[in-house]
PDB file with one MODEL, atoms N, CA, C and O in Angstrom:
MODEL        1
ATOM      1  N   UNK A   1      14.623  76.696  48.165  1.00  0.00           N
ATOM      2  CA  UNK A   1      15.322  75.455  48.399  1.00  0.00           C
ATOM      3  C   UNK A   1      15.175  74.509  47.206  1.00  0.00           C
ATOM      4  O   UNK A   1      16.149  73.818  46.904  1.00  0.00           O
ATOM      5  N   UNK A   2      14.075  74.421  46.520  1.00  0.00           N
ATOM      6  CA  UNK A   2      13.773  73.618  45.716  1.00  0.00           C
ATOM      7  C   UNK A   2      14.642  74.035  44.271  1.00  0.00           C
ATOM      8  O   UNK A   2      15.428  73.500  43.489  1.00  0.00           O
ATOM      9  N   UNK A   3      13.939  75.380  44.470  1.00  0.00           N
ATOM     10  CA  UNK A   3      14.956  75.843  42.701  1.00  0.00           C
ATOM     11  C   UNK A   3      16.181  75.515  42.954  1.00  0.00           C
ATOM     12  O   UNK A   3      16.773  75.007  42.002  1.00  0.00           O
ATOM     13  N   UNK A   4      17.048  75.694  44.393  1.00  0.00           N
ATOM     14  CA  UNK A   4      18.392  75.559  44.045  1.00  0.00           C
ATOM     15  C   UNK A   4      18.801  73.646  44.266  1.00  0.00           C
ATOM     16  O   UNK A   4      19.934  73.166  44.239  1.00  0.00           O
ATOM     17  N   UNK A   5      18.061  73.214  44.381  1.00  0.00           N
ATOM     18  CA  UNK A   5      18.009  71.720  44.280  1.00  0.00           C
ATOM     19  C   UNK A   5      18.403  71.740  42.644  1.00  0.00           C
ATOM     20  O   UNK A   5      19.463  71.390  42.127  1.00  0.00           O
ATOM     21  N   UNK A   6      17.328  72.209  42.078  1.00  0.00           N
ATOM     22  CA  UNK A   6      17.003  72.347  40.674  1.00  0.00           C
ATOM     23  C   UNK A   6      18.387  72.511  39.843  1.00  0.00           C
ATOM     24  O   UNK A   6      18.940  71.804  39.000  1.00  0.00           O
ATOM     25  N   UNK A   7      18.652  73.559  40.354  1.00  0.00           N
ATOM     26  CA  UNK A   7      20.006  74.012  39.666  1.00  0.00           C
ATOM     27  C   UNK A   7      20.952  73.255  39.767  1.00  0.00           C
ATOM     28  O   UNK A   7      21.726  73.024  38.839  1.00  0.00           O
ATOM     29  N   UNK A   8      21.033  72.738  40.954  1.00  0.00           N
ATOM     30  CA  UNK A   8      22.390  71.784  41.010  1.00  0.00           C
ATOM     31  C   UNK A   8      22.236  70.413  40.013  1.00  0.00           C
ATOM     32  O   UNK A   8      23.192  69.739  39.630  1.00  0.00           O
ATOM     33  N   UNK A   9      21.141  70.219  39.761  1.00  0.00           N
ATOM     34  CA  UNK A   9      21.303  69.279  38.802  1.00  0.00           C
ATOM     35  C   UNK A   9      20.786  69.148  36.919  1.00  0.00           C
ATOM     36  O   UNK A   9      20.541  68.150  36.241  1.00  0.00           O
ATOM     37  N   UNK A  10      20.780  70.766  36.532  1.00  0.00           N
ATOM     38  CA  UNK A  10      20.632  71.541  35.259  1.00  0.00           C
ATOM     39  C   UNK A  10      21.238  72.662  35.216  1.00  0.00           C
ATOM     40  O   UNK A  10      21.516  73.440  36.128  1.00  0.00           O
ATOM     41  N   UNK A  11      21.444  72.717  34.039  1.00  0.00           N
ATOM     42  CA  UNK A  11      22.104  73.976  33.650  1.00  0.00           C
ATOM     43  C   UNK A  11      20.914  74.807  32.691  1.00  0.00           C
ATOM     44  O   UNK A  11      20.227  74.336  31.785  1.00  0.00           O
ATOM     45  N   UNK A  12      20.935  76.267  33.258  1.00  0.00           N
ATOM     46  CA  UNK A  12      20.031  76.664  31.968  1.00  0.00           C
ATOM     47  C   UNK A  12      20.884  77.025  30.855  1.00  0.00           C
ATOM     48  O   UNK A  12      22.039  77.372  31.105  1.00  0.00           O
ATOM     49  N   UNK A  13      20.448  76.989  29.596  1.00  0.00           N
ATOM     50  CA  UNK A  13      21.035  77.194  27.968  1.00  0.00           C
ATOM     51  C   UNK A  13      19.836  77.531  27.430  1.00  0.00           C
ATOM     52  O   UNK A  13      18.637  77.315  27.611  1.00  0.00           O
ATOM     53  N   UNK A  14      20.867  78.386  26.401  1.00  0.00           N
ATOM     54  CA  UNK A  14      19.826  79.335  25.741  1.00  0.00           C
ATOM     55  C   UNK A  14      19.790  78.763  24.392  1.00  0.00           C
ATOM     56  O   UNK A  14      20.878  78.488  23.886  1.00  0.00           O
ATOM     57  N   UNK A  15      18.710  78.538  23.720  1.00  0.00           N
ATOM     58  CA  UNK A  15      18.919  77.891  22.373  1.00  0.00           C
ATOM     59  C   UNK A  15      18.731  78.823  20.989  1.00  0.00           C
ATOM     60  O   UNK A  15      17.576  79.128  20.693  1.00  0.00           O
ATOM     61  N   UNK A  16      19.786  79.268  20.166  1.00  0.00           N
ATOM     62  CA  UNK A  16      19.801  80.117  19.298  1.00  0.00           C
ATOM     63  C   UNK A  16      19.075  79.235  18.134  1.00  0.00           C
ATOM     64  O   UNK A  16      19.612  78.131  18.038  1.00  0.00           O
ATOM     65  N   UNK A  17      18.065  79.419  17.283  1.00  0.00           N
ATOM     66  CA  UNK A  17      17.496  78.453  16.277  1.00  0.00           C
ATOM     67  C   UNK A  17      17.468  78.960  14.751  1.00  0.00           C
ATOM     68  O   UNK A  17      16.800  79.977  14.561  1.00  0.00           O
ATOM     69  N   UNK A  18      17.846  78.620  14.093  1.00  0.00           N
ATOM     70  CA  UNK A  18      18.198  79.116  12.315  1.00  0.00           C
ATOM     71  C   UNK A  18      17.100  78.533  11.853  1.00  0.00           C
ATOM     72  O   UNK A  18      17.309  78.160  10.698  1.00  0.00           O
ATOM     73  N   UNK A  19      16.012  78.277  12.219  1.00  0.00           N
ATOM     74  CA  UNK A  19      15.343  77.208  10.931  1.00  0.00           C
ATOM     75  C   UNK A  19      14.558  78.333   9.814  1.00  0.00           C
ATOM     76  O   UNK A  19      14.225  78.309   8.629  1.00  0.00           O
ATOM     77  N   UNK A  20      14.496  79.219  10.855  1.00  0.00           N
ATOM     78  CA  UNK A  20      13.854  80.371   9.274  1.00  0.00           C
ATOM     79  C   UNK A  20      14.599  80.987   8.971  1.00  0.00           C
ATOM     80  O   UNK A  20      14.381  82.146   8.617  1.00  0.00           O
ATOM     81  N   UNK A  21      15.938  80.365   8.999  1.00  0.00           N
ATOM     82  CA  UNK A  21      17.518  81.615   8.214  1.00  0.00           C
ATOM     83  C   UNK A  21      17.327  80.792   6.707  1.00  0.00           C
ATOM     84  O   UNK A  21      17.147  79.625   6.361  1.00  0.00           O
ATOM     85  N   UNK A  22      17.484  82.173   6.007  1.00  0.00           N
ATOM     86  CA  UNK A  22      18.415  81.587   4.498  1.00  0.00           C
ATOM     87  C   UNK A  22      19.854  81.009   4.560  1.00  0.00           C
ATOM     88  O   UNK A  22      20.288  80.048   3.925  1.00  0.00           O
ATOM     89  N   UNK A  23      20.626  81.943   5.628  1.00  0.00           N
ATOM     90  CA  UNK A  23      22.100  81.147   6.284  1.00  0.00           C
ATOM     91  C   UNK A  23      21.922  81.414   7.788  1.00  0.00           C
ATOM     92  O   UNK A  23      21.181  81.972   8.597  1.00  0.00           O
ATOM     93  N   UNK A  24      23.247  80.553   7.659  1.00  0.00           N
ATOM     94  CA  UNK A  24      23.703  80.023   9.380  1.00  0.00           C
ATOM     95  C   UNK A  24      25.067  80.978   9.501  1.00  0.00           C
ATOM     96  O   UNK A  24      26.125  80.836   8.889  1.00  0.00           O
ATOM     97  N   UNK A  25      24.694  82.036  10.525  1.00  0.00           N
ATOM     98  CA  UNK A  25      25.955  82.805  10.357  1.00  0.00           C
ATOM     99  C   UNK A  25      27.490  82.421  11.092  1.00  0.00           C
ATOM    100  O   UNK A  25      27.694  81.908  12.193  1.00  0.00           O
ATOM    101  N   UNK A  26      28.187  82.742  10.350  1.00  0.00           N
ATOM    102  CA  UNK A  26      29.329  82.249  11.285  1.00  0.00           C
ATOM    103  C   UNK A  26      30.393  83.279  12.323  1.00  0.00           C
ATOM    104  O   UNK A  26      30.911  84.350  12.006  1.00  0.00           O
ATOM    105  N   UNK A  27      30.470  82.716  13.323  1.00  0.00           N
ATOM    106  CA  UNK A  27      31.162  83.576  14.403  1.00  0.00           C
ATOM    107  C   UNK A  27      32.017  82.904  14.875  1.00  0.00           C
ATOM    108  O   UNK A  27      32.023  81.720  15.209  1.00  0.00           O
ATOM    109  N   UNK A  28      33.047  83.963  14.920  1.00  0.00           N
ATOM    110  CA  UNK A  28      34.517  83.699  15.467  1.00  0.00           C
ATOM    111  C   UNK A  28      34.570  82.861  16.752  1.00  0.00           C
ATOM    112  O   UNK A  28      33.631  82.743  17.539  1.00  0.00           O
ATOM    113  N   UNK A  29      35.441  82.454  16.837  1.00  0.00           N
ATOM    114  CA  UNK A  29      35.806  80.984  18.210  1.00  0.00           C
ATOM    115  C   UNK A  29      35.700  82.540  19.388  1.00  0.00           C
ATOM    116  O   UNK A  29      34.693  82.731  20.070  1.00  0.00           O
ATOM    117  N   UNK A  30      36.554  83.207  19.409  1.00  0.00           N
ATOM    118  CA  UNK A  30      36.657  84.387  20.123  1.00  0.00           C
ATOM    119  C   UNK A  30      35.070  84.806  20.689  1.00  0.00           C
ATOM    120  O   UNK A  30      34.620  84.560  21.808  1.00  0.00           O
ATOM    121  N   UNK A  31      34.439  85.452  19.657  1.00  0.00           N
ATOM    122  CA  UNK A  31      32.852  86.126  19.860  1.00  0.00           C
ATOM    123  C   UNK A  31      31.881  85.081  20.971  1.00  0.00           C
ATOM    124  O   UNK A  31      31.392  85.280  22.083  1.00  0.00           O
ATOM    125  N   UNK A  32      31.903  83.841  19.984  1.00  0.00           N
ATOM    126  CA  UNK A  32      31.474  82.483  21.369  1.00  0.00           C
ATOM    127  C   UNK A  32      31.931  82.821  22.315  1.00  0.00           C
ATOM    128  O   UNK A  32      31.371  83.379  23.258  1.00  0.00           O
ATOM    129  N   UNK A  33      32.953  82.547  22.204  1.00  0.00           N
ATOM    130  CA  UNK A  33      33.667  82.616  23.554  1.00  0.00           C
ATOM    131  C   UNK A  33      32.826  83.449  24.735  1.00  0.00           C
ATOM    132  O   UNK A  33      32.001  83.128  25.590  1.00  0.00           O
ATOM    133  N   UNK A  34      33.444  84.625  24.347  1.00  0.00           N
ATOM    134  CA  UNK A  34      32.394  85.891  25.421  1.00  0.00           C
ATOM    135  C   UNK A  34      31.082  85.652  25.557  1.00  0.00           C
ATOM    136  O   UNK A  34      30.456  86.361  26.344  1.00  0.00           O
ATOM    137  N   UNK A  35      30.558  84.851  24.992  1.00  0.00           N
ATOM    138  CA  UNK A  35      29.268  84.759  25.329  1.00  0.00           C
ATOM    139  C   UNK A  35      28.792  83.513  26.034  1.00  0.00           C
ATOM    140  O   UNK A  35      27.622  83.367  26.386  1.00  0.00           O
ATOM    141  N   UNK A  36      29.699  82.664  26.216  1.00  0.00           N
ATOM    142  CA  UNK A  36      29.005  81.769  27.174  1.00  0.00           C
ATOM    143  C   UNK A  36      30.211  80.225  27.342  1.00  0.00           C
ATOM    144  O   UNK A  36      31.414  80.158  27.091  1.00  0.00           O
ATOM    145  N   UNK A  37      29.428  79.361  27.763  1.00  0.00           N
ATOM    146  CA  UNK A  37      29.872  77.708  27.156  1.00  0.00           C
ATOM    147  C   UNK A  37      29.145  77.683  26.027  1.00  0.00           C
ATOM    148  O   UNK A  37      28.150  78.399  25.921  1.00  0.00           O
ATOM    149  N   UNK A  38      29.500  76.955  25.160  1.00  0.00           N
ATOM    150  CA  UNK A  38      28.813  75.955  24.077  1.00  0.00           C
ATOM    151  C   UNK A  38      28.788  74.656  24.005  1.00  0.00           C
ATOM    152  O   UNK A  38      29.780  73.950  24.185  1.00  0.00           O
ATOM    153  N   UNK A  39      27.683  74.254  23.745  1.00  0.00           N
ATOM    154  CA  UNK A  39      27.372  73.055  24.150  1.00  0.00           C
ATOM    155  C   UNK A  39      27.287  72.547  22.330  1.00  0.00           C
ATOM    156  O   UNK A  39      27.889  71.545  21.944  1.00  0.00           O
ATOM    157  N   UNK A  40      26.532  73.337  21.470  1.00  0.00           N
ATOM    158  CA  UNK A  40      26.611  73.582  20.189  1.00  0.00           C
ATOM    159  C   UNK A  40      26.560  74.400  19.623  1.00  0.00           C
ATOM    160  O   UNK A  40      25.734  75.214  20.037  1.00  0.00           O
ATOM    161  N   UNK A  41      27.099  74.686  18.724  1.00  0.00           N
ATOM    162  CA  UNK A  41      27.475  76.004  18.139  1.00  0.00           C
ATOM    163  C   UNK A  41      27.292  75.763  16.355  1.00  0.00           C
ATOM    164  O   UNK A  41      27.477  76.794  15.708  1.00  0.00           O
ATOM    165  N   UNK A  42      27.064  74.920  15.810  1.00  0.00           N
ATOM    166  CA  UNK A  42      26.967  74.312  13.980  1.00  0.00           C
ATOM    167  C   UNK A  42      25.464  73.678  13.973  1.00  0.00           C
ATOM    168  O   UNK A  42      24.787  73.287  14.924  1.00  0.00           O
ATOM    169  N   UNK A  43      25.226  73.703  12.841  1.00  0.00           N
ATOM    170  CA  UNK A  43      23.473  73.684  12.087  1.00  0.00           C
ATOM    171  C   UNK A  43      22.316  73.960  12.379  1.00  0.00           C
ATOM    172  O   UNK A  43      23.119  74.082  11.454  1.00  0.00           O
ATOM    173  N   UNK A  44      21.265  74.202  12.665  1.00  0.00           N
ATOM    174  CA  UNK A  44      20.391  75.214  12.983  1.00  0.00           C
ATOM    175  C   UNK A  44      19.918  75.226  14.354  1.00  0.00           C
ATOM    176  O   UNK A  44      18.801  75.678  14.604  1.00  0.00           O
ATOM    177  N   UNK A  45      20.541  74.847  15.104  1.00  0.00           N
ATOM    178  CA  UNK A  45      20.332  75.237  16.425  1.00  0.00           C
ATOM    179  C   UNK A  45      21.242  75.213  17.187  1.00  0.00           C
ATOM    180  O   UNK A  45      22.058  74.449  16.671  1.00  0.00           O
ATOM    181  N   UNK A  46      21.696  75.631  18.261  1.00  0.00           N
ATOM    182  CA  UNK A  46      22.818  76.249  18.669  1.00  0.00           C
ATOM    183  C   UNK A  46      22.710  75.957  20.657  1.00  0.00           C
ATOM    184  O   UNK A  46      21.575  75.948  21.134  1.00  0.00           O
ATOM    185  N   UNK A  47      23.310  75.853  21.132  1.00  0.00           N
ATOM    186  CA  UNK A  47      23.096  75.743  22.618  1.00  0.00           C
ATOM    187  C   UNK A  47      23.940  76.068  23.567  1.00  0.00           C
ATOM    188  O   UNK A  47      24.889  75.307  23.752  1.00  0.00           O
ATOM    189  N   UNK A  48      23.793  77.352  24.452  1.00  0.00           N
ATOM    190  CA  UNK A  48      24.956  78.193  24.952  1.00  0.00           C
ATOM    191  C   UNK A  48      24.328  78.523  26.150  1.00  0.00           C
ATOM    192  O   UNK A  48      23.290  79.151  26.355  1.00  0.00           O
ATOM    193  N   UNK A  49      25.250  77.915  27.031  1.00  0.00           N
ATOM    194  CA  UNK A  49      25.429  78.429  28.712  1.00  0.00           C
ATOM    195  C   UNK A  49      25.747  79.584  29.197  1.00  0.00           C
ATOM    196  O   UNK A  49      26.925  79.593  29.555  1.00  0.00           O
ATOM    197  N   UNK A  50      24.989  80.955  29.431  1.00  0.00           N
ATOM    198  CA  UNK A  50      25.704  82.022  29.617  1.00  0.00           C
ATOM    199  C   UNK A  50      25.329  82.386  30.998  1.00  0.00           C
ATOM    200  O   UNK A  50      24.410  81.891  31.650  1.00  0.00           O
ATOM    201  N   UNK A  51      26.089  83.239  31.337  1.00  0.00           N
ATOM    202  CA  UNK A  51      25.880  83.926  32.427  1.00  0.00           C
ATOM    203  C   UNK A  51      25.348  85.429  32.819  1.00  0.00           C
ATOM    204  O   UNK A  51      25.347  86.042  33.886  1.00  0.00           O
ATOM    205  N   UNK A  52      24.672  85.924  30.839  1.00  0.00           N
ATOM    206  CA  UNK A  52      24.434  86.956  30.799  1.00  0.00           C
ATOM    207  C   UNK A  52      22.399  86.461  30.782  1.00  0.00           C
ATOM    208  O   UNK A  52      21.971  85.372  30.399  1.00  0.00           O
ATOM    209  N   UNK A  53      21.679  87.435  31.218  1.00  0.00           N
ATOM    210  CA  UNK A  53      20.285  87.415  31.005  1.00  0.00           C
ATOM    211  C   UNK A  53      19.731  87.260  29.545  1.00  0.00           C
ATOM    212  O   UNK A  53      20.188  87.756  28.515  1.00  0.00           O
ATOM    213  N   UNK A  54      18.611  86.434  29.710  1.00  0.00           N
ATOM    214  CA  UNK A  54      18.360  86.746  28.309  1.00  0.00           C
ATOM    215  C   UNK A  54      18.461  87.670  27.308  1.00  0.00           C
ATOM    216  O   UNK A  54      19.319  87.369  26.479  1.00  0.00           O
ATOM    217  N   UNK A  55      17.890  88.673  27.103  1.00  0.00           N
ATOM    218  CA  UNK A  55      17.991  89.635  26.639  1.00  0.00           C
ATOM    219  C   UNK A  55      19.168  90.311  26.415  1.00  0.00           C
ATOM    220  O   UNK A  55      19.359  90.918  25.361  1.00  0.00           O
ATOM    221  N   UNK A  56      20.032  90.263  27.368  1.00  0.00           N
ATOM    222  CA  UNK A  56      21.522  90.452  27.383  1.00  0.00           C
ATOM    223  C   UNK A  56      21.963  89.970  26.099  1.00  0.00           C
ATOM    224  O   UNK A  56      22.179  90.597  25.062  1.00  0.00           O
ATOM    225  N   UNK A  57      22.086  88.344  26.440  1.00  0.00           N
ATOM    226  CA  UNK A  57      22.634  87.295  25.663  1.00  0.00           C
ATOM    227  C   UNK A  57      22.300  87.333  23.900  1.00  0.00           C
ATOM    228  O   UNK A  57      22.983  87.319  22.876  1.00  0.00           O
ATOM    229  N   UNK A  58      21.057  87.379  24.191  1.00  0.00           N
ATOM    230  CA  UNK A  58      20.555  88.174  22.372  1.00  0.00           C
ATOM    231  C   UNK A  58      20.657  89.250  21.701  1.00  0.00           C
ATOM    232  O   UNK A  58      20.806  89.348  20.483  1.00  0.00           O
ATOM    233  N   UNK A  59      20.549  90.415  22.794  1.00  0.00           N
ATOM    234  CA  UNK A  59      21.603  91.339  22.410  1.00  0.00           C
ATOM    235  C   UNK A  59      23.110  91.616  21.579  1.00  0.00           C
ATOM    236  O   UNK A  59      23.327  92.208  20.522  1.00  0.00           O
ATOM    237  N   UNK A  60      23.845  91.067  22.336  1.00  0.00           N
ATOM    238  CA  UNK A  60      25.379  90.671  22.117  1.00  0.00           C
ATOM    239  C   UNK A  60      25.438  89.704  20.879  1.00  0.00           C
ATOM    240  O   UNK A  60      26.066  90.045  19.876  1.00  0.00           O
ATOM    241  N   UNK A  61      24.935  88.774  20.933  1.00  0.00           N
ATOM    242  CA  UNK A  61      24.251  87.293  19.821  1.00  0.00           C
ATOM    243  C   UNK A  61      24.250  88.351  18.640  1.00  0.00           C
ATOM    244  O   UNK A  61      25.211  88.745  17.980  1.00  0.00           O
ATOM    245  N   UNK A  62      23.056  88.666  18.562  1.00  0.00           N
ATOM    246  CA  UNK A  62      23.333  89.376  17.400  1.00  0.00           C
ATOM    247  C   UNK A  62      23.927  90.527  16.426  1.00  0.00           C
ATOM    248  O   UNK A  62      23.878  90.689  15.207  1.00  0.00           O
ATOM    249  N   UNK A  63      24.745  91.553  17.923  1.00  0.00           N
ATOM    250  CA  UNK A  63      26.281  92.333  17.189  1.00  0.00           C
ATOM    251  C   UNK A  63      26.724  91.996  16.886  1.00  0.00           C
ATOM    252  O   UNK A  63      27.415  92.725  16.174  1.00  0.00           O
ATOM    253  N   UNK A  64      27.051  90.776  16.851  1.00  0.00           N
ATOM    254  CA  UNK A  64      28.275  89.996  16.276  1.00  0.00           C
ATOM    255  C   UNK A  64      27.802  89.435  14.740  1.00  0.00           C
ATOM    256  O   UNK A  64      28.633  89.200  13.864  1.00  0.00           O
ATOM    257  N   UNK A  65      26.769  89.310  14.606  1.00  0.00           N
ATOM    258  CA  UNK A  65      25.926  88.934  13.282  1.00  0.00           C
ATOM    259  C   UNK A  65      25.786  89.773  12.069  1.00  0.00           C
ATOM    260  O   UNK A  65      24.939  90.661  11.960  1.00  0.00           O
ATOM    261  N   UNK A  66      26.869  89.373  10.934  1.00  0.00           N
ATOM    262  CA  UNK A  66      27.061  90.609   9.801  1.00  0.00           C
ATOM    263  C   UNK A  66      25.866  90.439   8.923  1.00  0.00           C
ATOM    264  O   UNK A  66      26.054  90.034   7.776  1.00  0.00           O
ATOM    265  N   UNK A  67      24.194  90.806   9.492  1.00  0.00           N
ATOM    266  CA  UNK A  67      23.542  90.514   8.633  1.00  0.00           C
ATOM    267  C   UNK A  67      22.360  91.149   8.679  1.00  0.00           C
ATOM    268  O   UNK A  67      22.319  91.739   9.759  1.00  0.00           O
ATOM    269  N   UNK A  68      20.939  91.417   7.790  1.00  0.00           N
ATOM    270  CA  UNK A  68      20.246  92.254   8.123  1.00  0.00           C
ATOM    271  C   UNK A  68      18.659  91.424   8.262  1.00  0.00           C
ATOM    272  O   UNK A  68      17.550  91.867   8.561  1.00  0.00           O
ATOM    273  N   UNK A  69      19.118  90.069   7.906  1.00  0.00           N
ATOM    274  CA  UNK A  69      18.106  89.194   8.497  1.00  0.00           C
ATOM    275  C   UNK A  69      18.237  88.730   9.412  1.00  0.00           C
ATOM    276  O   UNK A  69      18.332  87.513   9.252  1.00  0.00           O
ATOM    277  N   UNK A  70      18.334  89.135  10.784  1.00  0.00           N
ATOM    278  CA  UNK A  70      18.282  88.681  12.208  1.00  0.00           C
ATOM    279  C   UNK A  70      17.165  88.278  12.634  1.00  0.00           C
ATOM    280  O   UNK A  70      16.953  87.382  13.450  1.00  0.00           O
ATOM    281  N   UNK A  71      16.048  89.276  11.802  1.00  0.00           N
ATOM    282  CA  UNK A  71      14.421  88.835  12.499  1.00  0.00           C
ATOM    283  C   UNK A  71      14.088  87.650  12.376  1.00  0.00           C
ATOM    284  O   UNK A  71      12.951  87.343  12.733  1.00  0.00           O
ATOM    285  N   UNK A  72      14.970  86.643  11.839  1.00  0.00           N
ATOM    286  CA  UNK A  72      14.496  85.400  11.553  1.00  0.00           C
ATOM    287  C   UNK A  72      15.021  84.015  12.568  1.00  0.00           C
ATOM    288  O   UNK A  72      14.596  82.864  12.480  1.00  0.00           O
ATOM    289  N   UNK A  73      15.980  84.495  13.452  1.00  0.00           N
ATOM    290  CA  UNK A  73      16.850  84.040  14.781  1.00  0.00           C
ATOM    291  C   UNK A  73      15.714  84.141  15.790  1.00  0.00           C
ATOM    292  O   UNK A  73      14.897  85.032  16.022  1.00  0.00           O
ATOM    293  N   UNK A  74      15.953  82.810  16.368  1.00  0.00           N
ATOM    294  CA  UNK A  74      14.582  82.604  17.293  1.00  0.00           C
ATOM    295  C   UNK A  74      15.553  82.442  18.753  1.00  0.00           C
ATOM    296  O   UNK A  74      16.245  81.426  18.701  1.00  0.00           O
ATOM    297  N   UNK A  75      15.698  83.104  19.806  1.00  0.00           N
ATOM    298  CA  UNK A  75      15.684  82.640  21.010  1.00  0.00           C
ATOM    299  C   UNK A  75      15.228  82.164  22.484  1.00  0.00           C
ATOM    300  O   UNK A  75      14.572  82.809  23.302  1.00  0.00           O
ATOM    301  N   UNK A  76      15.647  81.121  22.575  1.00  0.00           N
ATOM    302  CA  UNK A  76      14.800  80.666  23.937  1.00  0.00           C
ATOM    303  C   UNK A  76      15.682  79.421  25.054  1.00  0.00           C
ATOM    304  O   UNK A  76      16.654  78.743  24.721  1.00  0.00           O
ATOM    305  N   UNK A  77      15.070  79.416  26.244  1.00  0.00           N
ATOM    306  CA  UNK A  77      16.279  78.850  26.963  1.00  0.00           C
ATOM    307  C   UNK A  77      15.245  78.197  27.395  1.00  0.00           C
ATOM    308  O   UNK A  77      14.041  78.357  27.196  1.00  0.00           O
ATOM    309  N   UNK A  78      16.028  77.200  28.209  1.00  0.00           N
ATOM    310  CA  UNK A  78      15.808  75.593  28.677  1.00  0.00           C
ATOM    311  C   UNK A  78      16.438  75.502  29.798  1.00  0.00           C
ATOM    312  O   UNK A  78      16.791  76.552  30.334  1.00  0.00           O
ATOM    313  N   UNK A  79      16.784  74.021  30.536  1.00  0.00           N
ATOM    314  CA  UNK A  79      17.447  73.457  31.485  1.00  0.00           C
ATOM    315  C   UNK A  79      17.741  72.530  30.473  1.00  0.00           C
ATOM    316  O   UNK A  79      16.998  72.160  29.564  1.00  0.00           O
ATOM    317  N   UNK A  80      19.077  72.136  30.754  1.00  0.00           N
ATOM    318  CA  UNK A  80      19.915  70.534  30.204  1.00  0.00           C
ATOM    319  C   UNK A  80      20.149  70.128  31.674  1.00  0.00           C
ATOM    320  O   UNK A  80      19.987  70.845  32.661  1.00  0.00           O
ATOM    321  N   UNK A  81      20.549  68.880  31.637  1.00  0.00           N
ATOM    322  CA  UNK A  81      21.213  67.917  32.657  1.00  0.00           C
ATOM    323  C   UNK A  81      22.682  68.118  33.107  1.00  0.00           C
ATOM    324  O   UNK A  81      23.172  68.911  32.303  1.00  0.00           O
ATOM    325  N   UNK A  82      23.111  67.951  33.535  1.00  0.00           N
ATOM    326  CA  UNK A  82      24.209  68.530  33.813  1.00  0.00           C
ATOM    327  C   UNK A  82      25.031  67.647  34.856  1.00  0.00           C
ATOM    328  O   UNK A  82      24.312  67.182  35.741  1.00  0.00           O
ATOM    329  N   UNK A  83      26.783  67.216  34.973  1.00  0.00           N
ATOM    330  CA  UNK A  83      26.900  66.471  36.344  1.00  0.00           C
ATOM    331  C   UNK A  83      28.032  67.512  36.412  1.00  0.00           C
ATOM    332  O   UNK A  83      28.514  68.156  35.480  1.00  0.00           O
ATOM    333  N   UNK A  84      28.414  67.540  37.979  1.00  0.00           N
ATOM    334  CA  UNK A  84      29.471  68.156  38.190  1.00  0.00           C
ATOM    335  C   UNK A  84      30.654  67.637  38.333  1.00  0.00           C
ATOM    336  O   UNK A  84      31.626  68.364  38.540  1.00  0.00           O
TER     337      UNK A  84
ENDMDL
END
């Protein structure tokens, strides 16, 4: 009862973080897309509503990433505020 109290008034988002990238990669409006809402999507941190599991979500996150420094992409999710 409580968690779904919870929920109704947050959203969880997953926060993609660049701060140990040499670059900030860029992905198609499309690729976002499939992967969630965006809340932000430009400079080193990133904030996306998905409906896929973590692991899912980082998964996918980084196929789309033409690069071979990924190990440096930090993910982790939160609750934001949210109204309906």
């Amino acid at each position: 009862m409580l968690k779904d109290f919870i929920k109704s008034l947050y959203e969880k988002v997953y926060i993609i973080n660049f701060e140990q990238c040499s670059h900030i990669p860029s992905l198609t409006k499309e690729q976002l897309a499939s992967l969630g809402k965006w809340y932000v999507s430009t400079g080193k941190e990133w904030l996306c509503h998905s409906d896929y599991e973590l692991e899912e979500f980082q998964k996918l996150f980084l196929s789309f990433v033409n690069s071979d420094k990924t190990d440096n992409i930090s993910f982790d999710s939160d609750f934001m505020p949210f109204q309906h």
